[in-house]
C-alpha positions as CSV (number, residue, x, y, z in Angstrom):
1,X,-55.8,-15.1,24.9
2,X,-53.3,-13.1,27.0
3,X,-51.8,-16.1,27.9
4,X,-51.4,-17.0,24.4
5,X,-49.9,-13.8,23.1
6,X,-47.6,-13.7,25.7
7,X,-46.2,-17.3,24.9
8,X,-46.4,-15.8,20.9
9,X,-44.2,-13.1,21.7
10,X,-41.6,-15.2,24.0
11,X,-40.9,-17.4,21.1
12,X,-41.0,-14.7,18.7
13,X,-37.7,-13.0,20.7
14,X,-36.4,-16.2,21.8
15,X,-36.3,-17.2,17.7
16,X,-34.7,-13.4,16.8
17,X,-32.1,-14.2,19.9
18,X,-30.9,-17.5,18.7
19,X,-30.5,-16.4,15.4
20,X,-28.3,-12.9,17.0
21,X,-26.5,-15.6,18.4
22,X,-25.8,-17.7,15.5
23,X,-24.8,-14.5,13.7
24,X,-22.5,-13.3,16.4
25,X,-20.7,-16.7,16.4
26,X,-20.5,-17.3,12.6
27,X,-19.3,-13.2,12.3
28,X,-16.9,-14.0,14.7
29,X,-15.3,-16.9,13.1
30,X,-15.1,-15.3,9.9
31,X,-13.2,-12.9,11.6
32,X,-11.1,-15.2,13.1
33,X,-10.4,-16.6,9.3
34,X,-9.2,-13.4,8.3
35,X,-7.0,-12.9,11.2
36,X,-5.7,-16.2,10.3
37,X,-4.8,-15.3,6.6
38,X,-7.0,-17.8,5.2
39,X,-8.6,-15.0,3.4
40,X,-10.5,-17.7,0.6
41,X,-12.3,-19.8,3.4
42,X,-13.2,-16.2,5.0
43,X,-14.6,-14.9,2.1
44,X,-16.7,-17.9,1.6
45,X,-17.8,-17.6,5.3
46,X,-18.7,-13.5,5.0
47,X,-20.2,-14.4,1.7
48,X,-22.8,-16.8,3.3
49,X,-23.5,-14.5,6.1
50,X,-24.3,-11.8,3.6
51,X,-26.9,-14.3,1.7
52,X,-28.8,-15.0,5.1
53,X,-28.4,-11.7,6.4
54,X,-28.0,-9.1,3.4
55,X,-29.1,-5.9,5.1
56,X,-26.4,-6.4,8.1
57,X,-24.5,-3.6,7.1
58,X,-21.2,-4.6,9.7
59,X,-21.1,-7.7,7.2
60,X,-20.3,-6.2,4.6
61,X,-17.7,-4.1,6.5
62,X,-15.9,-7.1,7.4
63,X,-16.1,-8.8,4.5
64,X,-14.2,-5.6,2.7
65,X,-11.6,-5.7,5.6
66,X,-10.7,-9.4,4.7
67,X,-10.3,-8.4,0.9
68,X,-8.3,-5.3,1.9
69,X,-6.1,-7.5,3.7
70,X,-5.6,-10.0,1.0
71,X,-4.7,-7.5,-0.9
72,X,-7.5,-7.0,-3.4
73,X,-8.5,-3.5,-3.2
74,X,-10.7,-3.1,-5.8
75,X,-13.2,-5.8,-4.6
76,X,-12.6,-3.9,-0.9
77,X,-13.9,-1.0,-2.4
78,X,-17.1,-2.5,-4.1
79,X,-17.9,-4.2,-0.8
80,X,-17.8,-1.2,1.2
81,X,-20.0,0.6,-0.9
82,X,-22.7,-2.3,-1.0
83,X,-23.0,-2.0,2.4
84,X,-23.5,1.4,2.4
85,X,-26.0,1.0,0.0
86,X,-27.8,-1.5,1.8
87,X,-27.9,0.1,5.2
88,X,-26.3,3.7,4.8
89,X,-26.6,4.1,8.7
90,X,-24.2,1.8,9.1
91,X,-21.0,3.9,10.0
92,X,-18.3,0.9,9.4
93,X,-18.5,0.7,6.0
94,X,-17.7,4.6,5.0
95,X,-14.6,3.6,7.3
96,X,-13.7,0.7,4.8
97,X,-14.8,3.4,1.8
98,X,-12.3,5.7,3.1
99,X,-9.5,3.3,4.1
100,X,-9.4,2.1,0.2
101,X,-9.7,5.8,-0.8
102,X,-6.5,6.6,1.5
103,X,-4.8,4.0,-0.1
104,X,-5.2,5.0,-3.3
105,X,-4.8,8.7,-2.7
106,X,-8.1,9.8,-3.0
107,X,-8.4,12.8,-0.7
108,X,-12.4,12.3,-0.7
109,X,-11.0,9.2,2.0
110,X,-11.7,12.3,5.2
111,X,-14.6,12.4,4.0
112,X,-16.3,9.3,4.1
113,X,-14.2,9.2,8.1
114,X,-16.5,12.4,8.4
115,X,-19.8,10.5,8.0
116,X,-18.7,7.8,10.0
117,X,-18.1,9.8,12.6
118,X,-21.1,11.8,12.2
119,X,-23.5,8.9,12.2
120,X,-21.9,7.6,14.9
121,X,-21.8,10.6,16.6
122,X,-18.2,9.7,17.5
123,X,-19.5,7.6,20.4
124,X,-18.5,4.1,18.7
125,X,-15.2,3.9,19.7
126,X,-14.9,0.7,17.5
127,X,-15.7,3.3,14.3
128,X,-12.8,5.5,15.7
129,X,-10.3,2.8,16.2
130,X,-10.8,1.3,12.3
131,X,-10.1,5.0,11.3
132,X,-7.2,4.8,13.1
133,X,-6.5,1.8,11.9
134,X,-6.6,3.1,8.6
135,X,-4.4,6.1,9.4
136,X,-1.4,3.6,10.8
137,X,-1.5,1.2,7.5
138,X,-1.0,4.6,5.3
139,X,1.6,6.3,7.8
140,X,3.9,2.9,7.3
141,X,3.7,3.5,3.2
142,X,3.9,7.1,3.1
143,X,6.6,8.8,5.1
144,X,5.5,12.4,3.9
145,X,2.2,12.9,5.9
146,X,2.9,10.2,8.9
147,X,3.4,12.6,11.3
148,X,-0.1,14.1,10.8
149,X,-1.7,10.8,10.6
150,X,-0.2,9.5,13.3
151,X,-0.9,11.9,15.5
152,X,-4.6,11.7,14.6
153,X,-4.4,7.6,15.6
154,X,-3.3,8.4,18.6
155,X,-5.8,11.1,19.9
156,X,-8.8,8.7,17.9
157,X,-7.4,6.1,20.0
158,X,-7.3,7.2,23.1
159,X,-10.8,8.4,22.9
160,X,-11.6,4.8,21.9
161,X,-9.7,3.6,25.0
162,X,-11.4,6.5,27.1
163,X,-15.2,4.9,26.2
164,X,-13.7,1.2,26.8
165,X,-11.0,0.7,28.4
166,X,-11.4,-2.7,28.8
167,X,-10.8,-3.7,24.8
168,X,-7.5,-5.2,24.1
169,X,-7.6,-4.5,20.5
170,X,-7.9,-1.1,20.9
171,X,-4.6,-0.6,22.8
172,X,-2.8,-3.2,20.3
173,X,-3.5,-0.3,17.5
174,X,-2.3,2.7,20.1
175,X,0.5,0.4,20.4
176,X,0.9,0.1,16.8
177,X,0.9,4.0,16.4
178,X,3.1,4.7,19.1
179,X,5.8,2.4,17.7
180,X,4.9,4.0,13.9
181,X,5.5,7.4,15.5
182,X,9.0,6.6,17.4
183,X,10.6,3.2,15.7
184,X,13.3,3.5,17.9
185,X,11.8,3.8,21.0
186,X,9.6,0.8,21.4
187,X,8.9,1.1,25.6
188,X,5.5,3.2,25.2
189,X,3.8,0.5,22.8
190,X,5.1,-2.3,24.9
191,X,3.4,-0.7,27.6
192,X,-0.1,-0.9,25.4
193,X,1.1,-4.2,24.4
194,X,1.2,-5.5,27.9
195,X,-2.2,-3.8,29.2
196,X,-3.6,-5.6,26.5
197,X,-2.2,-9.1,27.8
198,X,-3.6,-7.8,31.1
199,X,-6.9,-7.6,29.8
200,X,-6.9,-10.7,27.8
201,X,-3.8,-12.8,28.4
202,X,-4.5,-15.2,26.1
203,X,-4.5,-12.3,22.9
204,X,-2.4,-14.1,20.7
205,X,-2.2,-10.7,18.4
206,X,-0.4,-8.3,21.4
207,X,1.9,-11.2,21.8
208,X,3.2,-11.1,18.0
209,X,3.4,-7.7,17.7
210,X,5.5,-7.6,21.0
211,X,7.7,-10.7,18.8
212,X,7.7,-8.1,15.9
213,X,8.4,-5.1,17.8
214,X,11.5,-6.9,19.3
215,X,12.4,-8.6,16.0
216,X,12.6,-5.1,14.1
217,X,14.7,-4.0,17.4
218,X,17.1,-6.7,16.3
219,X,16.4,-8.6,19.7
220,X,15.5,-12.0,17.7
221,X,15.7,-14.4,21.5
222,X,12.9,-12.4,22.4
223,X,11.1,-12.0,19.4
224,X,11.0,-15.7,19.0
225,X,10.2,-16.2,22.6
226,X,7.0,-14.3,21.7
227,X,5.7,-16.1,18.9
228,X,6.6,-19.2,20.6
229,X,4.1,-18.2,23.8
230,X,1.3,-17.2,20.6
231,X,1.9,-20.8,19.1
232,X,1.4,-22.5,22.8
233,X,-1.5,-20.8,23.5
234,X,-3.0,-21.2,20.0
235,X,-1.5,-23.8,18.2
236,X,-3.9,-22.7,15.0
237,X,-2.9,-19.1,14.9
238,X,-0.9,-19.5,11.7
239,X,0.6,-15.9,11.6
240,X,2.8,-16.7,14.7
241,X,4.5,-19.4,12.5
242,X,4.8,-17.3,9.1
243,X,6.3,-14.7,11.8
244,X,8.8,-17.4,12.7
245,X,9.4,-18.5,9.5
246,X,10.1,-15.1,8.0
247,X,12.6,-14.5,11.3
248,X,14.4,-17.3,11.1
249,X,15.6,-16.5,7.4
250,X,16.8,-13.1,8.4
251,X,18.8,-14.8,11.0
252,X,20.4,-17.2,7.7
253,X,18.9,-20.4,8.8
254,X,17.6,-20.6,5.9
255,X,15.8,-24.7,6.2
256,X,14.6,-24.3,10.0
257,X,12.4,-20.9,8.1
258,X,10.9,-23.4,5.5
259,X,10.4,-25.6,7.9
260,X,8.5,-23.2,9.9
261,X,6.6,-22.1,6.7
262,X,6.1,-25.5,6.1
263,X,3.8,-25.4,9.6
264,X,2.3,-22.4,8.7
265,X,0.8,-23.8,5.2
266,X,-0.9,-26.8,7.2
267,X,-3.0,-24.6,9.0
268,X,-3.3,-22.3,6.0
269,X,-2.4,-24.3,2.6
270,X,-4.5,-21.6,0.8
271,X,-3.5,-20.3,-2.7
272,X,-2.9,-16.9,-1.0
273,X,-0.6,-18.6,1.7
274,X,1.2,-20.7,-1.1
275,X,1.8,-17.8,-2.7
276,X,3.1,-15.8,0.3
277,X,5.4,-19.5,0.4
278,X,6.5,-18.7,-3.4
279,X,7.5,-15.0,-1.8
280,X,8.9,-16.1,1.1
281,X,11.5,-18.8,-1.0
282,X,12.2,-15.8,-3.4
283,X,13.4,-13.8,-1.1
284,X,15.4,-16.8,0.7
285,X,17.1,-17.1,-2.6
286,X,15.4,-20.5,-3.3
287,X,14.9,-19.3,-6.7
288,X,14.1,-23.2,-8.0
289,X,11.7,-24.2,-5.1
290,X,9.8,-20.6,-5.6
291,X,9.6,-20.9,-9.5
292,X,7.7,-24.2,-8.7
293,X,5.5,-23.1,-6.1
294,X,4.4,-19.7,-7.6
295,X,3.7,-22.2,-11.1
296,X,1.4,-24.4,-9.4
297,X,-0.7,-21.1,-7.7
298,X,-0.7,-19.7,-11.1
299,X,-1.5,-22.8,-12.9
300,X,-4.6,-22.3,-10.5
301,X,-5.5,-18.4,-10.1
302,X,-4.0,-16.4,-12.5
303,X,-4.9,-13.5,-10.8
304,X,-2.2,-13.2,-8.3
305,X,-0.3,-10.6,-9.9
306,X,2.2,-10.1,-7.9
307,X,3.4,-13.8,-8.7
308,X,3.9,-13.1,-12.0
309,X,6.8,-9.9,-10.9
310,X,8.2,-12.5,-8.7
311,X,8.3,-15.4,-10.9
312,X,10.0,-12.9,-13.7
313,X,12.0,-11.9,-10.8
314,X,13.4,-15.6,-10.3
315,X,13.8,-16.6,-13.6
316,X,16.3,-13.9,-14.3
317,X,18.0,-15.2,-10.8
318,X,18.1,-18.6,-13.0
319,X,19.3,-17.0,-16.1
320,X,16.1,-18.4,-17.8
321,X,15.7,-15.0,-18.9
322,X,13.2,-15.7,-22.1
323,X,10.4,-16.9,-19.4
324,X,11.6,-14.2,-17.1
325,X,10.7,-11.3,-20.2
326,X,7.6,-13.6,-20.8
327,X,6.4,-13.2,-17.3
328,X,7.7,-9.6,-16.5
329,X,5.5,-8.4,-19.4
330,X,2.3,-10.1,-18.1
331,X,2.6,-9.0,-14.9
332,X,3.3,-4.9,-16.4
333,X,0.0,-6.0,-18.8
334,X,-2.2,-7.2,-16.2
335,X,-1.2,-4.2,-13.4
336,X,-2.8,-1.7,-15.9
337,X,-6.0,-3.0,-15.4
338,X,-5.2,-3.2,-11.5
339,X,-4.1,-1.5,-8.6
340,X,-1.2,-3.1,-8.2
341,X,1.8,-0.6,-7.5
342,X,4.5,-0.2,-9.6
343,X,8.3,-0.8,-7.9
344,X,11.4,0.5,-9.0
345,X,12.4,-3.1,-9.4
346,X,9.8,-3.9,-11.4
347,X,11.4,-1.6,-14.5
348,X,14.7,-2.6,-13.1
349,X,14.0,-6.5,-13.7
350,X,12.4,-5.9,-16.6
351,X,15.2,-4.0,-18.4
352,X,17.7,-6.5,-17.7
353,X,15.5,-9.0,-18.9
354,X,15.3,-7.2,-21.9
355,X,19.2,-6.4,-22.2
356,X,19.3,-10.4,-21.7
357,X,17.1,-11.1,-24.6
358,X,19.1,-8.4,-27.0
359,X,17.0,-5.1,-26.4
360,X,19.2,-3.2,-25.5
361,X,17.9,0.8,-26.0
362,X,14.3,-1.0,-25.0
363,X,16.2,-2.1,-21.7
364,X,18.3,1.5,-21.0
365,X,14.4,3.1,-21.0
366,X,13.3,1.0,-18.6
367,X,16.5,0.7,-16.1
368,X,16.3,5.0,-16.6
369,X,12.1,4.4,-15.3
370,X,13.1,2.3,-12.2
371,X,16.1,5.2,-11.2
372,X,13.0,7.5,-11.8
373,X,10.4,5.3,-9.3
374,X,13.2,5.0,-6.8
375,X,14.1,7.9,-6.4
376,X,17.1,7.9,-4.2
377,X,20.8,8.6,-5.9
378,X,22.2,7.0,-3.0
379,X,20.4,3.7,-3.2
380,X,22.5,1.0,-4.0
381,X,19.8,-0.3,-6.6
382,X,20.3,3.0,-8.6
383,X,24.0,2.9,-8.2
384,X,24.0,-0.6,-9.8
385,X,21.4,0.3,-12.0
386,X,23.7,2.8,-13.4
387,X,26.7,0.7,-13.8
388,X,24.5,-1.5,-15.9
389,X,23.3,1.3,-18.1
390,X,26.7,2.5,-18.6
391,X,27.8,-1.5,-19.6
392,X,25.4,-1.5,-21.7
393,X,26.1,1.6,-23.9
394,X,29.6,0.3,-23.9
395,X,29.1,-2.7,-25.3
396,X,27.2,-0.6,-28.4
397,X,30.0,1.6,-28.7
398,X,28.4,4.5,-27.5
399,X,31.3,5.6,-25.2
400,X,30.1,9.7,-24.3
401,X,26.8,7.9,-22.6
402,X,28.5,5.3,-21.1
403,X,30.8,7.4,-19.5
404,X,27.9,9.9,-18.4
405,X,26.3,6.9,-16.4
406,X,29.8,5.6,-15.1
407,X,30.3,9.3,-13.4
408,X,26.6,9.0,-12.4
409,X,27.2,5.8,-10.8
410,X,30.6,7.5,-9.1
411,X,28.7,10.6,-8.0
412,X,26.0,8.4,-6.2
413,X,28.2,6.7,-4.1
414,X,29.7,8.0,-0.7
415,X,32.6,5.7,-0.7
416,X,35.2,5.6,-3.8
417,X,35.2,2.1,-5.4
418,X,38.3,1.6,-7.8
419,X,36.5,-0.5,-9.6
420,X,33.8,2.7,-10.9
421,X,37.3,4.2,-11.7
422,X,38.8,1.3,-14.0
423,X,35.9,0.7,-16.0
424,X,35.3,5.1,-16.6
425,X,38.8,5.0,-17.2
426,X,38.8,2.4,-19.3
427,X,35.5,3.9,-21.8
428,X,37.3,7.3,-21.8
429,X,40.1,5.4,-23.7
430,X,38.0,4.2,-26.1
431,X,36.6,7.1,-26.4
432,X,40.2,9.3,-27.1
433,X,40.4,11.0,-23.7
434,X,43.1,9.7,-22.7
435,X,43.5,12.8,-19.9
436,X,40.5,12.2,-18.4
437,X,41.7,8.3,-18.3
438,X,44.8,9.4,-16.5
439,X,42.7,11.5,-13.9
440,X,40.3,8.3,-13.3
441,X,43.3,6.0,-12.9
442,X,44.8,8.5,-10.7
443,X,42.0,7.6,-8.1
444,X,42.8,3.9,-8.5
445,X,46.6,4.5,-7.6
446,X,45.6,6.8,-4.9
447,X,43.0,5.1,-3.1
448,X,44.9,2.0,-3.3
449,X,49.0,2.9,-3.8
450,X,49.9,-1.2,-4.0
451,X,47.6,-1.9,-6.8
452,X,49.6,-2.6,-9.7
453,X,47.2,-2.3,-11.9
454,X,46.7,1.3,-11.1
455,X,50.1,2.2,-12.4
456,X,49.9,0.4,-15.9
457,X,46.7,2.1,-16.2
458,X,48.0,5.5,-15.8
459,X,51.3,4.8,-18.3
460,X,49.4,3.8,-21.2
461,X,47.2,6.9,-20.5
462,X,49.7,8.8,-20.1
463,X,52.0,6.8,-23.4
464,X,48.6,7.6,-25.5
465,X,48.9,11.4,-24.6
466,X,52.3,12.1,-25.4
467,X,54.2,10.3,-28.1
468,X,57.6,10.9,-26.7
469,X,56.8,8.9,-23.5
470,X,58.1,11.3,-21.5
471,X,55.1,11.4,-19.0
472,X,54.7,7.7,-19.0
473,X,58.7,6.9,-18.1
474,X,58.4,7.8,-14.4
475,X,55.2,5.8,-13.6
476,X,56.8,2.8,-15.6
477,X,59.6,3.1,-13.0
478,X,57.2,3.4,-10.1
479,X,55.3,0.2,-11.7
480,X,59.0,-1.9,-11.9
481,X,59.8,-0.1,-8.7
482,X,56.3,-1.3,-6.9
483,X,56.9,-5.1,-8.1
484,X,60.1,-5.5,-6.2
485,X,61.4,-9.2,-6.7
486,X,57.8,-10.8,-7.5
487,X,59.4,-11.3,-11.2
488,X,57.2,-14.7,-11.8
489,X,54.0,-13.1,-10.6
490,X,53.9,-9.9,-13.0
491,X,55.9,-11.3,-15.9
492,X,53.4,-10.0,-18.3
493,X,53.3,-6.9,-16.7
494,X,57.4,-5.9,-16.2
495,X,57.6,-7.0,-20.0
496,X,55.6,-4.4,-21.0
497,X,57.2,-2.1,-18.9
498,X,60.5,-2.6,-19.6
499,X,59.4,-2.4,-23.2
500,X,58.1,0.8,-22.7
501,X,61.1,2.6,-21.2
502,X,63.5,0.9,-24.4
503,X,61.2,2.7,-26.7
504,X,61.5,5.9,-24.7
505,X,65.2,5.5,-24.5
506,X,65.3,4.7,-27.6
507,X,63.1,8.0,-29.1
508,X,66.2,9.8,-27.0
509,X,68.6,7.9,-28.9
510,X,70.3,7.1,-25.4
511,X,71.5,3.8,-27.0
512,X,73.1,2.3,-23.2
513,X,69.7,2.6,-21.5
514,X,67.6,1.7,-24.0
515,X,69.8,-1.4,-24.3
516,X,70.0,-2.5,-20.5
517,X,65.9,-2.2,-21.0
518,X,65.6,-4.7,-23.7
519,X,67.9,-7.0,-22.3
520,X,65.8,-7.1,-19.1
521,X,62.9,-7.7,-21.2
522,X,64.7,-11.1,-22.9
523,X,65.7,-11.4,-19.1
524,X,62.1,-12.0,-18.9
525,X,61.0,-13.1,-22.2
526,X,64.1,-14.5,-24.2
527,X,61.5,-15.2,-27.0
528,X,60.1,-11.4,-27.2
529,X,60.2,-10.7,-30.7
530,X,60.5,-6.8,-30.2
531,X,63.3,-6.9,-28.0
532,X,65.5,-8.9,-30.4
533,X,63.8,-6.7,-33.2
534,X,66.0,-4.0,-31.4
535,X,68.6,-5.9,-31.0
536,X,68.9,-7.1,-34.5
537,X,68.8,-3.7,-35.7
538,X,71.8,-2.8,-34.1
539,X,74.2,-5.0,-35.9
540,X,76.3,-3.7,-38.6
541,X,74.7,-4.5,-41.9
542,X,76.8,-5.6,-44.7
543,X,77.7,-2.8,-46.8
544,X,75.8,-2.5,-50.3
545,X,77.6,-3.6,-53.4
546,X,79.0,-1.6,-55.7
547,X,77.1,-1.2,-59.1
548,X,78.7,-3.4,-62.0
549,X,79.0,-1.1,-65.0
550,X,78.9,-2.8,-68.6
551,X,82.2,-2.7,-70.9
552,X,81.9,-1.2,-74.1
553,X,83.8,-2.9,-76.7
């Protein structure tokens, strides 16, 4: 009966280690999916763990960690919370709750890190590297508390490390935090980098982030070097490739990137990796190709909302701006009920997609939102969003708002573009300030001294100011003076010139001058009709006849 008992028993924990086994494996290749960006097939694979298993709380854990990194939040969230609620001694899955809650903002995110560590008893140094973990992804976003954060990564770390030295992945993240802490000095996380090879030297993951660390040094030989040693020892390790693909077009060669992305989606022709594609070509200014492929993902999933800001996005690019609106407003409908976040662009796109389809004050509220979001008067987005503003009250006429966003636009800038000054100068004509004109020209003629145009400018301003021309004579002379012998060139311009001084000669009744003027201007122009107006009013005309009076008989 012993006997018997004993051989019960034996293939009781023989049956419960097989199936560890087959858990371990299966848990580890759904991992491997997610590492792989082929968050769907992952999904599916945690999913069917969870149905066999669906008190294994570390499931859930990484089953929220592969919707986080997809992107989908919200579903990260509820995940992490099942699997507290099916094992709550579990101390992952408050690290997941937490991670989501940083994300979001939610200061209750310490302390759901607080339980984990408590129920761990901050032993697990696998609990305190995912907190760290999720203090690095937040320091990248949020430049305002990364120093705090980081620091904290870095002493959770190295506790990690201290309990087991001997795990790669831990000294990838202190690498990470190091290089988050100091982005221009990059030799302490390539140190972690490299004791992470020296633990496992086939880690495909410390050999791209050394190819990104070097890439974002603008070393791109080396960067590629590193992806390429990933992609030889794993040829199925898709990242490396999207890495590639995504170097390449910063380097302008543009067709070897789509090529490489093209490699990438046959490992990983997902609808999430399709639409990174559509991304990738809209930011490689393929605007065609990525209206196309962002289509067909949303033909299929409509739930990709960031397709539909970057499908809007492209379509304005194409000047098909009646789908671009179309599309723009889905994507602002469907990120209410989300947690997408809102860009700067987004408003920006969207108000001159509305300027574009004739909403014009609908489009000024918008482009003011995205200066709002953006929050920098020295971007260049803002500095061209306020040139467009300012166009745009122009063209309605309302001159005192379009020159209040011309001088924003000048005020934002730190190097003076005589272009800002032309059009300001322009709208404060229109608008009858024609002193202010003078002052804005004045920048154009002193910032560049052989611009002709400059010098015209300033005349008329100054011709509109003061009827007697007096102001404008001297800077008509400079204009002639500044042409020299280009005649052919600046016809049009000397005309107008030399026109100008005969009618100031002329209000001076200094007949000799105002003569040699208007000849020069037939010189030019034998066909001017003003000039031989002039002339013909010099002739002698014919005397009036006297008055016949009637005889009286």
């Amino acid at each position: 009966m012993k006997s018997s008992g004993f051989h019960v028993s034996l293939l009781s924990a023989g049956v419960m280690f097989v199936s560890m086994v087959a858990h371990s494996q299966s848990l580890q290749d759904a991992i491997k999916l997610t590492n792989n960006e082929e968050f769907e097939q992952a999904d599916k694979a945690f999913k069917s763990l969870q149905m066999a298993q669906p008190t294994v709380g570390n499931i859930y854990f990484y089953r929220g960690e592969n919707f986080y990194n997809w992107g989908k939040l919200d579903s990260a969230q509820n995940t992490f919370q099942k699997g507290v609620n099916v094992n709550a001694l579990e101390p992952l899955n408050y690290v997941g709750l937490g991670k989501t809650q940083l994300a979001n903002g939610d200061k209750a995110a310490n302390d759901n890190f607080f339980k984990a560590k408590t129920i761990s008893k901050s032993k697990d140094p696998l609990v305190l590297s995912k907190i760290a973990e999720a203090y690095i992804g937040l320091a990248s976003k949020d430049q305002t508390t990364s120093a705090d954060l980081l620091k904290q990564a870095v002493d959770l770390l190295k506790q990690a490390i201290a309990m087991d030295g001997k795990n790669a992945t831990y000294h990838i993240d202190l690498g990470d935090a190091y290089l988050a802490q100091h982005p221009t000095d990059g030799s302490p996380s390539i140190d972690e980098y490299n004791q992470a090879l020296a633990i496992d030297p086939k880690n495909v993951t410390a050999m791209l982030h050394l190819g990104k660390l070097w890439e974002n040094a603008q070393q791109a030989t080396n960067a590629y070097d590193f992806f390429n040693k990933a992609i030889k020892l794993d040829s199925t390790f898709a990242p490396a490739y999207r890495e590639q693909a995504e170097l390449l077009k910063n380097l302008g060669k543009i067709d070897e990137a789509i090529t490489m992305y093209i490699k990438y989606l046959k490992l990983n022709n997902s609808l999430t990796a399709r639409g990174r594609y559509g991304s990738f070509l809209f930011v490689a200014k393929k605007y065609d190709n990525a209206i196309t492929e962002m289509q067909n993902v949303l033909s299929q999933d409509s739930s990709n909302i960031v397709l539909y800001r970057l499908l809007g996005y492209s379509q304005y690019e194409k000047k098909d701006y009646k789908n671009g609106l179309v599309n723009m407003n889905k994507f602002f409908t469907k990120s209410k009920t989300s947690q997408t976040k809102i860009l700067g662009s987004d408003y920006s796109y969207l108000g001159k997609l509305l300027s574009k389809n004739g909403q014009d004050s609908l489009a000024i509220i918008m482009l003011n939102q995205a200066v709002t979001i953006i929050n920098s008067e020295t971007s260049t987005d803002v500095q061209d969003i306020y040139l467009l503003i300012a166009q745009l009250y122009a063209n309605d006429q309302n001159y005192p708002m379009a020159i209040t966003y011309f001088k924003k636009r000048i005020k934002s800038r730190t190097q003076v573009d005589v272009n800002d000054y032309y059009y300001l100068g322009q709208t404060q004509m229109k608008n009858n300030q024609p002193q202010s004109a003078d002052s804005s020209f004045l920048m154009i003629t002193q910032t560049m001294p052989d611009l002709l145009l400059g010098y015209q400018l300033r005349a008329r301003a100054n011709g509109a100011m003061d009827s007697t021309q007096t102001t404008a004579k001297p800077i008509w002379e400079t204009y002639i003076q500044k042409v020299g012998a280009d005649t052919i060139k600046n016809k049009t311009g000397l005309v107008e010139a030399y026109l100008e001084l005969g009618y100031y000669y002329y209000l001076k009744k200094d007949k000799e001058n105002a003569t040699i003027s208007y000849k020069r201007v037939l010189g030019i122009d034998p066909a001017n009709e003003a000039a031989k107006a002039y002339f013909e009013s010099l002739k002698p005309r014919p005397a009036p006849k006297p008055k016949t009076e009637g005889k009286t008989k």
